[in-house]
Backbone as a chain_set.jsonl record, in Angstrom:
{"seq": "XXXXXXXXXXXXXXXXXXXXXXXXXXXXXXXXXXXXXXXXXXXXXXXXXXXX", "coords": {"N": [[23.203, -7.681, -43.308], [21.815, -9.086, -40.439], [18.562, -9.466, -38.674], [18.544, -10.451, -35.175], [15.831, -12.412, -34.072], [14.312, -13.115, -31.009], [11.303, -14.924, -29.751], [8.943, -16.633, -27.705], [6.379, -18.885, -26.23], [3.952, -18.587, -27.84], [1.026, -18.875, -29.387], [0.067, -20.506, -32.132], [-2.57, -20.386, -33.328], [-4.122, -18.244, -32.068], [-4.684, -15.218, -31.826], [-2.73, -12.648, -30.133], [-0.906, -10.848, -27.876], [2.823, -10.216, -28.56], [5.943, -10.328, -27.379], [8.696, -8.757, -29.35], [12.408, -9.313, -29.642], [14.756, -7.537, -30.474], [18.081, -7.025, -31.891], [18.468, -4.565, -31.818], [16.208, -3.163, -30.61], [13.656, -3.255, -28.629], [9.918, -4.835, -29.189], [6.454, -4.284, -29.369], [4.071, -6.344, -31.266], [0.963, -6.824, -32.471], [-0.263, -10.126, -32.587], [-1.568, -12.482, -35.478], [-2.679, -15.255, -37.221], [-1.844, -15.132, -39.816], [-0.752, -12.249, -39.938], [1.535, -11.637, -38.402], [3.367, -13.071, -39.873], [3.881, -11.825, -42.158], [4.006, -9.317, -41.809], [6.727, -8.858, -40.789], [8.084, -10.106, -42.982], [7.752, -7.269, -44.381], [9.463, -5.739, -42.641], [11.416, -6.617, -42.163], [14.03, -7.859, -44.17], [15.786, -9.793, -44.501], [16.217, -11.998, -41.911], [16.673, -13.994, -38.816], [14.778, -16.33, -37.905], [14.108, -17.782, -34.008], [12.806, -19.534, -32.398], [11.541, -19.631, -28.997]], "CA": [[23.019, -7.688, -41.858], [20.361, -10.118, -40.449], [18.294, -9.1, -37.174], [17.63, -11.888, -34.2], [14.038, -11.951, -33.185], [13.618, -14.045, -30.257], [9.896, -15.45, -29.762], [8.506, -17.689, -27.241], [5.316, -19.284, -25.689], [3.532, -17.956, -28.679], [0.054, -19.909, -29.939], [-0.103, -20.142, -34.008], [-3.916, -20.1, -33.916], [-4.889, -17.507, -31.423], [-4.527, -13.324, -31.774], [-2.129, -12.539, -28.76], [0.27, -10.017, -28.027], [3.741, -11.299, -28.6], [7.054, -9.459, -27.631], [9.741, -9.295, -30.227], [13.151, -8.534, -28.976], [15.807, -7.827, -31.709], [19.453, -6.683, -31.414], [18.584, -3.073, -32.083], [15.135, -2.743, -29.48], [11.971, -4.548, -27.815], [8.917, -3.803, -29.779], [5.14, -5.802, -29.56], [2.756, -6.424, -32.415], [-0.473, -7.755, -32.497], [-0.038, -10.807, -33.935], [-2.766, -13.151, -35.665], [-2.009, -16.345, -37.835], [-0.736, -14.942, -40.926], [-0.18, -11.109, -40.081], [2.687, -11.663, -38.281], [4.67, -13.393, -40.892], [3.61, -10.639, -43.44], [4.635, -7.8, -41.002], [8.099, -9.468, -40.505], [8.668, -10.132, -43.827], [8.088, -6.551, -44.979], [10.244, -4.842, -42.346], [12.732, -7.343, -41.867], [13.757, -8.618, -45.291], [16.867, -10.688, -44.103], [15.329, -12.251, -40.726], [16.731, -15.29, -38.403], [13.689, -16.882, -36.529], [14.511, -18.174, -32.741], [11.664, -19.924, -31.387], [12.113, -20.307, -27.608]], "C": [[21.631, -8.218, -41.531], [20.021, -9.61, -39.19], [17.899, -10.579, -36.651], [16.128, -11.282, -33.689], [13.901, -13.467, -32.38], [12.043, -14.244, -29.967], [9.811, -16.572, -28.792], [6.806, -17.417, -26.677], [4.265, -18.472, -26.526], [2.49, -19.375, -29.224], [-0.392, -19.471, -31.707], [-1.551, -19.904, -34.102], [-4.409, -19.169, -33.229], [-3.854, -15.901, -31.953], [-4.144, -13.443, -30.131], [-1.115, -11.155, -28.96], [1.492, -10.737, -27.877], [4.836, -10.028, -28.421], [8.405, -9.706, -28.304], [10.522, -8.316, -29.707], [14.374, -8.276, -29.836], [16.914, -6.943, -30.809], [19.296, -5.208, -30.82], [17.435, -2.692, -30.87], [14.061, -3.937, -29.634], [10.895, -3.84, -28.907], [7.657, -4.82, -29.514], [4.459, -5.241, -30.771], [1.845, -7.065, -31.493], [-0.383, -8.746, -33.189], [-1.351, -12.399, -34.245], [-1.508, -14.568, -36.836], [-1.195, -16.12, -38.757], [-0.272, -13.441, -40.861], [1.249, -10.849, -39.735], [4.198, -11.694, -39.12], [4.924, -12.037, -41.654], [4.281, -9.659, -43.023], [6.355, -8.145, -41.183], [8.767, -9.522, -41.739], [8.962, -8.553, -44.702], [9.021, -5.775, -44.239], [11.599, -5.19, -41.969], [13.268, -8.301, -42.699], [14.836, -9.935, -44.98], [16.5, -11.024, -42.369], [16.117, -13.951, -40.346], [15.682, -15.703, -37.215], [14.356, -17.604, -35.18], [13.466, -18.356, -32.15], [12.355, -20.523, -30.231], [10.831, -20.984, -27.095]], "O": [[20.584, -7.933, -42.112], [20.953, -9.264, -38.465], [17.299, -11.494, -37.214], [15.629, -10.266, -33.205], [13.548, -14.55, -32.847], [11.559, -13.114, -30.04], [10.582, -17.511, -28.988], [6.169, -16.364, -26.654], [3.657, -17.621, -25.877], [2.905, -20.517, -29.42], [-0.942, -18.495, -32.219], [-1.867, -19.154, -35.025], [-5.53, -18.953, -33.689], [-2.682, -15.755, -32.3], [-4.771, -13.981, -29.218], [-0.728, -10.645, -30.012], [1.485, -11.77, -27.208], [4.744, -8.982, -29.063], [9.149, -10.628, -27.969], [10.208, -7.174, -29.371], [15.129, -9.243, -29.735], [16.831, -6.421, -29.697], [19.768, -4.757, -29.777], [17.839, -1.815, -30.106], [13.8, -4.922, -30.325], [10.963, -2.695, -29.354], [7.849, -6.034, -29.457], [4.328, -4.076, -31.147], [1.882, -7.573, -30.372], [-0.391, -8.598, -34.41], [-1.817, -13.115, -33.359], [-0.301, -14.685, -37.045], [-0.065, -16.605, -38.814], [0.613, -13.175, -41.674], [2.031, -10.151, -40.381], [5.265, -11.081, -39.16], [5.964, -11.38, -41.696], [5.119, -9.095, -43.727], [7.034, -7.379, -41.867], [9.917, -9.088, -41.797], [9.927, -8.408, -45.452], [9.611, -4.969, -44.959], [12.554, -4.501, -41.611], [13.186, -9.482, -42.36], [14.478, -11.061, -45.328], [16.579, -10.045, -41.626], [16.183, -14.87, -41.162], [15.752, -15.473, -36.008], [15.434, -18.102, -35.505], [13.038, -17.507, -31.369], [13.231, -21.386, -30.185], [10.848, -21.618, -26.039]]}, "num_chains": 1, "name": "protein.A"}
């Protein structure tokens, strides 16, 4: 079972808040250049990206 995480208007080089909205609930990180990925990959091992 794979979760959707929609994403938009999101800047790869700046620290922003970003809201991720998956099937199951809304949640925000903090997200910086590479923490994001890292975070994502450990809690969401099967993951389909959706950049809007």
């Amino acid at each position: 079972m794979s979760l959707r995480i929609v994403f938009g208007g999101i800047k790869h080089e700046s620290n922003s808040f970003a809201t991720f909205r998956t099937e199951l609930k809304d949640f925000i990180v903090i997200r910086g250049r590479e923490s994001i990925s890292i975070f994502i990959e450990k809690c969401f091992p099967n993951i389909c990206f959706i950049p809007t």
